[in-house]
Legacy VTK file of the C-alpha trace (Angstrom):
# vtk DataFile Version 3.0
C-alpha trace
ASCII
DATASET POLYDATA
POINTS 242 float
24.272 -73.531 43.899
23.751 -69.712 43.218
20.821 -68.139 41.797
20.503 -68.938 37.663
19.556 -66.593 34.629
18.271 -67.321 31.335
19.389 -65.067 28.906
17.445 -65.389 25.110
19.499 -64.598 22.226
22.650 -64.111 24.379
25.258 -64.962 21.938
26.776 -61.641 20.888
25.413 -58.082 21.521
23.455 -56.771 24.249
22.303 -60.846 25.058
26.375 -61.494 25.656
27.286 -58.389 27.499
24.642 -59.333 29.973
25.738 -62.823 30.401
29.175 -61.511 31.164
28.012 -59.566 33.797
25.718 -62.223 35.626
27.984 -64.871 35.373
31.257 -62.411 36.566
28.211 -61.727 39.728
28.294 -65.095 40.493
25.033 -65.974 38.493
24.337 -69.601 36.541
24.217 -68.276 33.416
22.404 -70.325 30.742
22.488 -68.707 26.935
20.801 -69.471 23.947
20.562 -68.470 20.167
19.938 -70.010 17.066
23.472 -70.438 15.524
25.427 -72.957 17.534
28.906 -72.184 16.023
28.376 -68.574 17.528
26.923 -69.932 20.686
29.875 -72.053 21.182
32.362 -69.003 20.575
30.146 -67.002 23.826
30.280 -70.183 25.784
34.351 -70.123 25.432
34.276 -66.680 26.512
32.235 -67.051 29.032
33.969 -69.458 30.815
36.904 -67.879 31.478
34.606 -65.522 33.863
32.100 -68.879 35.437
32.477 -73.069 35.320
28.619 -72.522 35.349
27.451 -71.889 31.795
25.324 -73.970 30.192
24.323 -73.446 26.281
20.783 -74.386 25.260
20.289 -73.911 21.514
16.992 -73.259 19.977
14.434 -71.322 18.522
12.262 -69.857 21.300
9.440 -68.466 19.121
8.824 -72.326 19.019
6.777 -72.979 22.327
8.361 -76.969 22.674
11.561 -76.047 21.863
10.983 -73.532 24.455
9.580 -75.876 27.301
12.830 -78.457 26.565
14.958 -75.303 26.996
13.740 -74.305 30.872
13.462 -77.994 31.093
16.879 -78.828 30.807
18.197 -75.557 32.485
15.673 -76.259 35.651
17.680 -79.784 35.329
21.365 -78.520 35.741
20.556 -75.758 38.043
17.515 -76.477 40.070
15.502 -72.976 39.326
15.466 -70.303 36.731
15.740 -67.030 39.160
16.177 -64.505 36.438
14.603 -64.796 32.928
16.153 -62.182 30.237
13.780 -62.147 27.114
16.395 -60.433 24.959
16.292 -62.207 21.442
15.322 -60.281 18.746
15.278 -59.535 15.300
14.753 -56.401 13.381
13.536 -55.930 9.453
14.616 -52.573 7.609
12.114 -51.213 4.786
9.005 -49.798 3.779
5.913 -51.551 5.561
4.393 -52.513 1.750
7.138 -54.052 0.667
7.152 -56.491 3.036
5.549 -60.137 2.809
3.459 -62.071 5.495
6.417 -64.153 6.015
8.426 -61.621 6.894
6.625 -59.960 9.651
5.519 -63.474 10.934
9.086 -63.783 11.945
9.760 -60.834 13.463
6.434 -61.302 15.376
7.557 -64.636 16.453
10.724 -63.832 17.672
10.392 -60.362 19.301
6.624 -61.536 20.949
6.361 -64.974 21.075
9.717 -66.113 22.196
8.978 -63.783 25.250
5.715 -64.997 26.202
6.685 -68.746 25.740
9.691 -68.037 27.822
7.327 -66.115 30.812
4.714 -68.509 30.317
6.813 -71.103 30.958
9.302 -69.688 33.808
6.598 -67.572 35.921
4.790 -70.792 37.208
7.660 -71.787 39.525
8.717 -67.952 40.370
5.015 -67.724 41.479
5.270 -70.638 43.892
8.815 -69.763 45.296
7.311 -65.975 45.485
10.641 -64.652 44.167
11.835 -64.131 40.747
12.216 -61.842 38.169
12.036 -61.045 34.587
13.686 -58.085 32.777
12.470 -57.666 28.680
14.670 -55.933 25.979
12.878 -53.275 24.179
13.575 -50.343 22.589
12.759 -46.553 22.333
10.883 -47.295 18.521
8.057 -49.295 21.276
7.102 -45.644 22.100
7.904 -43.627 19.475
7.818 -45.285 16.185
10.678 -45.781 13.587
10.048 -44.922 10.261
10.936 -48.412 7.579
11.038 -50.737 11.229
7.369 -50.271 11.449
6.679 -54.166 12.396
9.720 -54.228 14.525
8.434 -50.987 16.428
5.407 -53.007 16.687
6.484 -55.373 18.264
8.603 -53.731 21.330
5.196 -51.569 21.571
3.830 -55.004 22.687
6.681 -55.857 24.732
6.281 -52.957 26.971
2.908 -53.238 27.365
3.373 -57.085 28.017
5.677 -55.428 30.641
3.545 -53.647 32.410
0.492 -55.859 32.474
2.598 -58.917 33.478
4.040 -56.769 36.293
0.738 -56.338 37.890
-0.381 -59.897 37.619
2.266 -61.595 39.516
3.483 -58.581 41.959
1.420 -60.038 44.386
3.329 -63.614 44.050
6.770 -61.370 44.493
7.720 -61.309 41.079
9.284 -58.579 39.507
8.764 -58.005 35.394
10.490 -54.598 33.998
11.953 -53.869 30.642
14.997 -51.694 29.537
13.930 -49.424 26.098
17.375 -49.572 24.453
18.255 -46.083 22.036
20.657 -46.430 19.402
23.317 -48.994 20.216
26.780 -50.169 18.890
25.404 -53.656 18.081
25.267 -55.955 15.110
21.265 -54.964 14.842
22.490 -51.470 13.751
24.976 -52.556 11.703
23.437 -51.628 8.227
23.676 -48.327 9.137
25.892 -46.288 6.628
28.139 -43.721 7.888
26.176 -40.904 7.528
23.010 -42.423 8.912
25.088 -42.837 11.891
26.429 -38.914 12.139
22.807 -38.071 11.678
21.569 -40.265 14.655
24.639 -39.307 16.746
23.562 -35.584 16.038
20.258 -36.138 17.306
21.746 -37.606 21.054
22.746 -35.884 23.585
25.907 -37.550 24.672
26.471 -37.680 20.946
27.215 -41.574 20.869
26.148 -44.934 20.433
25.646 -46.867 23.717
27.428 -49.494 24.177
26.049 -53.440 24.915
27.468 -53.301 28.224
25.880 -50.008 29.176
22.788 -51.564 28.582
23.728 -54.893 30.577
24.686 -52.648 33.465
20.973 -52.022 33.556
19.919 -55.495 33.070
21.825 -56.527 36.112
20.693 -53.833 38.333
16.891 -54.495 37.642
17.708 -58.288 38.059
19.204 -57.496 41.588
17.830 -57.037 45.366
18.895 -52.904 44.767
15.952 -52.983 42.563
13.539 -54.932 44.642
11.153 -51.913 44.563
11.130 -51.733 40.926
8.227 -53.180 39.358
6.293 -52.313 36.203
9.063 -50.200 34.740
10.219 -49.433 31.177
13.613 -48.098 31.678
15.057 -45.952 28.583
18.397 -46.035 27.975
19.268 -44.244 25.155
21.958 -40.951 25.768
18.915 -38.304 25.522
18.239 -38.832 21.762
15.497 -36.136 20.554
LINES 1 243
242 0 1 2 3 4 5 6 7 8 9 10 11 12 13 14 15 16 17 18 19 20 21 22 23 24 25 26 27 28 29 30 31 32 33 34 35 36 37 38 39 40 41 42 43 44 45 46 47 48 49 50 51 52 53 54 55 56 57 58 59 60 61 62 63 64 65 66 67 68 69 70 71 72 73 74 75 76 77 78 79 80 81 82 83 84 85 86 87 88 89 90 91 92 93 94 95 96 97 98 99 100 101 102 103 104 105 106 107 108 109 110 111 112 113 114 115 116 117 118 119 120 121 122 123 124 125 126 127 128 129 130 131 132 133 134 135 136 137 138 139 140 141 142 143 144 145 146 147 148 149 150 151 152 153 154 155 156 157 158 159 160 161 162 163 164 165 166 167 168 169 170 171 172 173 174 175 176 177 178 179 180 181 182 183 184 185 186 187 188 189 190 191 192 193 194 195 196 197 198 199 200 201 202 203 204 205 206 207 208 209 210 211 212 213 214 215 216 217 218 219 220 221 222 223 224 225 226 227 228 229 230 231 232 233 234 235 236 237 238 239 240 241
């Protein structure tokens, strides 16, 4: 039946680009967001590339709604090879203005969705001794973005949930590595006003947005056997921004 991915938050952006590019390698491809009307738009798209997409809806910050997800992908496809933790969500403003609730969600969604996903996907990649998960994070994880200070927070976390999970299950043949996204053309950066984006271009070296399928590119590649070395890893990809 081919090998399967899971792709979080895979209806539009960097989540989509990737899908395109597993499924046009021949991958099961099974996406998921939180809006179904945009889910079923990427599922149209998608299968003019692959027959084999499947569309599980759902909020995986929530741990059950999680476990039914990898349930009923494990169900049409036998095996979740590849898990993608790529949903997230990002909150623009001073730290003090925000409320509880606010960073609760972006908590949930950039850290818990990821460890419910991995919690609940490593178990049979342990026993088969193959498998491999690849995390979305971003170069504010390292270096800290002034008004995103939660969401900085949170891919902070990520890599470092990275490169402890890495060690854990390398011995079981697992492979866990995450791609630290720059500035890219997405929906996420979409706020931006046109000078904020001259003034980030002017601080990049290749003096450009990335694009969603740059970043996919790398997705795939860590995903694949050309990176079965490649443990650990938090790959930037961001055009040399200063």
């Amino acid at each position: 039946m081919g090998k399967t991915v899971f792709i979080t938050g895979s209806s539009r952006g960097i989540g989509f680009a990737s899908a395109w590019l597993f499924a046009s390698a021949g991958f099961n491809v099974a996406i998921n967001g939180i809006d179904e009307e945009r889910l079923k738009v990427a599922e149209s798209k998608l299968l003019t590339v692959s027959k084999n997409i499947f569309v599980v809806p759902g909020d995986m910050a929530n741990y059950e709604v999680a476990k039914a997800a990898v349930e009923r992908i494990t169900s049409r496809f036998g095996s979740i090879d590849v898990l993608v933790n790529n949903a997230a969500i990002s909150h623009v403003g001073l730290f003090t203005d925000m409320q509880p609730c606010e960073w609760d969600r972006v908590l949930d969604v950039n850290i818990k969705a990821a460890l419910n996903c991995a919690h609940l996907t490593l178990p049979d990649m342990v026993h088969k001794k193959s498998g491999c998960i690849v995390n979305i994070s971003s170069i504010w994880g390292e270096r800290g973005a002034s008004c995103e200070v939660v969401y900085s927070l949170t891919k902070g976390a990520v890599n470092s949930f990275t490169k402890a999970l890495a060690k854990e299950v390398a011995p079981s043949g697992v492979r866990v590595n995450a791609v630290a996204c720059g500035v890219i053309d997405t929906d996420m950066n979409a706020f931006l006003t046109e000078e904020e984006k001259l003034e980030l271009i002017g601080q990049i070296g290749l003096s450009r947005f990335g694009t969603a399928n740059e970043v996919a590119e790398v997705v795939l590649f860590l995903a694949s056997e050309k990176a079965s070395y490649i443990t650990g890893q938090v790959v930037t990809v961001d055009g040399g921004i200063s």
